[in-house]
N, C-alpha and C positions, 0 to 999 in steps of 0.2 A: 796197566789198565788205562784207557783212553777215557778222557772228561771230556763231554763234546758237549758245547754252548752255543747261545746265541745270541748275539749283536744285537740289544733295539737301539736303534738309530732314535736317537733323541733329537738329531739337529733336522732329520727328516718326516717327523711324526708329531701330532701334537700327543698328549699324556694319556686321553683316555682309550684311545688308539692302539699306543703301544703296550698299554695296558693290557688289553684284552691281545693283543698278540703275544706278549710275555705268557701269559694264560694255556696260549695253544702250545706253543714251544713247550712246555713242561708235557702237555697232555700227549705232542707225538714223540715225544722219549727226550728230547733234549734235557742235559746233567745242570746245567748253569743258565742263566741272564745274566749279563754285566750292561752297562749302561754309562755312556760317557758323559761327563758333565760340561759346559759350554754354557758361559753364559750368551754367547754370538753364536749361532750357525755358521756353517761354510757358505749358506747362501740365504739373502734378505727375503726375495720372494718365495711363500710357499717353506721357509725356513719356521724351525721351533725348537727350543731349550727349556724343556721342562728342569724342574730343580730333582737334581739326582735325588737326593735322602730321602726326599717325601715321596719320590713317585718310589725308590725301592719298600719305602714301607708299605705302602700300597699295593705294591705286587708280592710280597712276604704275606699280606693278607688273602689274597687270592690265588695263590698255591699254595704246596704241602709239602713238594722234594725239593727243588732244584735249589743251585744255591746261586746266593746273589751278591753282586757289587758293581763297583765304579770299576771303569776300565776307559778314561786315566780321570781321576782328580787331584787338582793345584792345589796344597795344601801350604802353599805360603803366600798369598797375596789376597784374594780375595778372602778365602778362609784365612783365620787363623790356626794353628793346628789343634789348637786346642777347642775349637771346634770343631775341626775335623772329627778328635778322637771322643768327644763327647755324643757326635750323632751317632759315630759307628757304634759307643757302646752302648746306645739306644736302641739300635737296629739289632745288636749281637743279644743281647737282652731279649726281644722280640722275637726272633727266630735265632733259637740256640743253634751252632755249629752249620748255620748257612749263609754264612755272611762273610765277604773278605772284602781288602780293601785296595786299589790298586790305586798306586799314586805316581806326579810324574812332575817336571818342571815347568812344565806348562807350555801357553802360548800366545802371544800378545794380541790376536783377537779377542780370549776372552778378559782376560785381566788388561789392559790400556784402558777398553770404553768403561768397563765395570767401574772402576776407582781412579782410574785417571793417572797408574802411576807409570813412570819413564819409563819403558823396558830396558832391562838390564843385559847385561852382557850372558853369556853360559857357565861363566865359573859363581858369579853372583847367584842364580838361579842353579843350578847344581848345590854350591853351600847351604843357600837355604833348604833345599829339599833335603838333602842330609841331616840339618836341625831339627827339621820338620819330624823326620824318622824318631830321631833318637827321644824329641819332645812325647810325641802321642806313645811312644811303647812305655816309655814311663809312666805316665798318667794312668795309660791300662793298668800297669801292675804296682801300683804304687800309691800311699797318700799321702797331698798335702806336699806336690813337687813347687822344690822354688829350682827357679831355672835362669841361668844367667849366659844367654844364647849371643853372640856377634847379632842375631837378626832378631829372637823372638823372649822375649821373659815372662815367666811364670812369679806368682808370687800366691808362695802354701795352697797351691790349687789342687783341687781333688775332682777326679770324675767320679759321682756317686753311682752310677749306675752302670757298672764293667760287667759283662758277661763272667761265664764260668769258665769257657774255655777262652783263648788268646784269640785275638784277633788275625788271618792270615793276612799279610800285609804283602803286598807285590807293587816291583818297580819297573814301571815301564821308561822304554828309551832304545836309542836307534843308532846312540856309541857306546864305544865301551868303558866311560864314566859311569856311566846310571849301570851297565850292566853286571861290571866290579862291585858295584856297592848293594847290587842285589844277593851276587854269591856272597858279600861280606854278610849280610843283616837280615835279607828278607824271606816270605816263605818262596816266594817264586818271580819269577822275571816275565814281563811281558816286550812283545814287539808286534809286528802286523809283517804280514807277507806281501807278495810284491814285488821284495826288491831283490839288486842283485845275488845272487847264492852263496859267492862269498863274504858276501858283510855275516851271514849267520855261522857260517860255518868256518869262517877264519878271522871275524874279531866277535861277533857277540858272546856266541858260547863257549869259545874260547877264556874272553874275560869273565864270564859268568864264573865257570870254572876256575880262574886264578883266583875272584875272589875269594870263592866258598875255600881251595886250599890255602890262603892267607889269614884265612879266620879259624882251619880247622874242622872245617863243617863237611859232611859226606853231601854228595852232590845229589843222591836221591832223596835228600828232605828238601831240596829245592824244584818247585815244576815249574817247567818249562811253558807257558803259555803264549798262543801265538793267534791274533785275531786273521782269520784268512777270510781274503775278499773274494767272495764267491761270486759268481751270476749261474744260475743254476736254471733253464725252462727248455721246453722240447721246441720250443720255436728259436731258431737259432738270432736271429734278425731282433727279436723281443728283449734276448736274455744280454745282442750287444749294446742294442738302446737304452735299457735300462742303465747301463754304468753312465752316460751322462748325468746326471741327478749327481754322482761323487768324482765329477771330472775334476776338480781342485785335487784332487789326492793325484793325479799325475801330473800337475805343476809342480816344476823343479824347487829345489830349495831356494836358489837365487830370484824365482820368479814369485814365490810367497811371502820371501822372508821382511818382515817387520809390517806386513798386511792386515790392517786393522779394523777396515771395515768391510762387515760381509757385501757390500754392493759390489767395493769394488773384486773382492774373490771372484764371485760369480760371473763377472763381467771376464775375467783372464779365465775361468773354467769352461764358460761357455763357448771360448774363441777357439777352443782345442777341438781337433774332429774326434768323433767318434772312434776312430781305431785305437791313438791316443790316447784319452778317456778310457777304453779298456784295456787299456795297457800293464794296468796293478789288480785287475780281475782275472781269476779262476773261470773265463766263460766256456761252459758246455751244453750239450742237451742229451747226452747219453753218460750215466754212472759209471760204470768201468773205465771212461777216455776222463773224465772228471777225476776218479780216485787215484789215478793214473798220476796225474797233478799236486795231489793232496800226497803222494806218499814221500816225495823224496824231505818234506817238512818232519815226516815221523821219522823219517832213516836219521836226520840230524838230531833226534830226542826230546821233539816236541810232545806234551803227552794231555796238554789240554788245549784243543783248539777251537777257540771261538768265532761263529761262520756269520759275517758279515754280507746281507744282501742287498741291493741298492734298487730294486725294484718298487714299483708302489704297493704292488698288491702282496705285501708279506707273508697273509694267511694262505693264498699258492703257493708260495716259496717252501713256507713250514712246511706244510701237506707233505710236499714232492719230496721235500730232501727227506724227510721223516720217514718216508713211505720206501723210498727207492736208493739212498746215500747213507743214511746212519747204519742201516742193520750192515751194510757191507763192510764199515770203517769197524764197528764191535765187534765183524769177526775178524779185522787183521789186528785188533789189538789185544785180542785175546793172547 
């Protein structure tokens, strides 16, 4: 059975905005919202980071089905995790059995400006998100954790307020550290599409995999989630324009890496043409040549994928894909 979700773009929307688009998403059949947390945009001008937890409660209050989460938050630097797992089990409280949480190592755009702290190497940042794990699943199921972490301590702390059911917990990441430790611990792994086909098919799930058999664990209690960046409009010229607005996401690793303020992003996003820029987009104007696109992600076992659009006008996007893209993907996952 396919979960098919959608992206609100936090860094591109202000709250009440995406609010009332999270709203329609549920109303044209979408299963999920998830919502990334940033305290910086990718881009200064026209950029917006609303605070994930309040706007997910906010959109729990105005639906009924879908379920809802972060897709990614840093749960060691800005957050403490113990705050982390104190809002989730306020939110899981809230809206029983529609809530999960996706966490990831972050990025020194939004943790440097936030707190000021040195950014750390990848195995630093990997440990801590591992603590980060092991800390919040306690506290969920547990009272009165004293914790004695390399990075984070507890002393006889209690979340009083833990839902009934577990909270689903997913780890996002783009090697196969975070994705090991997703098959070791989590309910499911996230990534974004995009990229080469072998990074998924010959190190991500691959390691997903080694982990869950180094812990034991059957590989269908773990889902596979995968945000795919769509451009989706019958105007072909519209739907390539659009991926400008996320031209950062095709800047190289070496061309991002340790980029700390959104001016200057924008500034290296902006410099990329257009082809470029939709370089890490799904762009179509006809469903068939689209799903076309979208299936070889299901052949590799992907079974929730979250559709990310880079356009302005959202409430077209919902519509079309809702209208003309979802019922076709429900019947191949039937």
């Amino acid at each position: 059975m396919l979960t098919l979700g959608y992206k609100a773009s936090a860094e591109q929307f202000g709250p009440r905005e995406l609010l009332d688009f999270a709203v329609v998403a549920e109303e044209v059949g979408f299963d999920s919202v998830v919502v990334s947390d940033h305290f910086q945009p990718w881009r200064h001008h026209s950029g917006h980071s609303p605070f994930s937890f309040a706007w997910l409660a906010a959109v729990g209050e105005r639906t009924s089905r879908v379920k809802l989460g972060t897709s990614v938050v840093t749960p060691t630097f800005r957050y403490h995790p113990s705050i982390v797992a104190q809002a989730m089990g306020t939110l899981g409280v809230l809206f029983p059995n529609r809530v999960l949480l996706g966490v990831g190592t972050g990025e020194s755009l939004n943790e440097v400006p936030s707190i000021g702290v040195k950014w750390p190497a990848f195995k630093e940042r990997f440990g801590r998100l591992k603590e980060a794990v092991t800390l919040m699943e306690r506290l969920w199921s547990e009272d009165r954790v004293t914790f004695e972490g390399e990075y984070y301590r507890t002393e006889k702390a209690t979340v009083y307020d833990k839902p009934e059911q577990p909270i689903p917990l997913y780890i996002a990441g783009s090697g196969p550290s975070a994705a090991r430790l997703a098959g070791r611990v989590a309910s499911g792994f996230i990534c974004t599409s995009g990229k080469a086909p072998a990074l998924y098919s010959e190190t991500l799930i691959p390691a997903v995999k080694e982990g869950a058999s180094k812990a034991g664990r059957d590989m269908n209690d773990i889902e596979l989630m995968i945000e795919m960046k769509v451009s989706y409009d019958h105007d072909h010229e519209r739907a390539m324009a659009d991926t400008k607005h996320w031209a950062a996401l095709a800047l190289t690793p070496e061309q991002k890496a340790g980029v700390e303020d959104p001016i200057e992003m924008e500034r290296l996003a902006d410099s990329l043409p257009v082809d470029q820029a939709a370089s890490r987009w799904i762009v179509s104007t006809d469903p068939d040549e689209h799903i076309s696109h979208i299936k070889p992600y299901l052949d590799l076992g992907f079974t929730h994928l979250v559709f990310h659009a880079p356009g302005t006008d959202q409430e077209r996007f919902l519509r079309l894909y809702g209208e003309e893209v979802l019922p076709k993907l429900r019947e191949m996952g039937k």
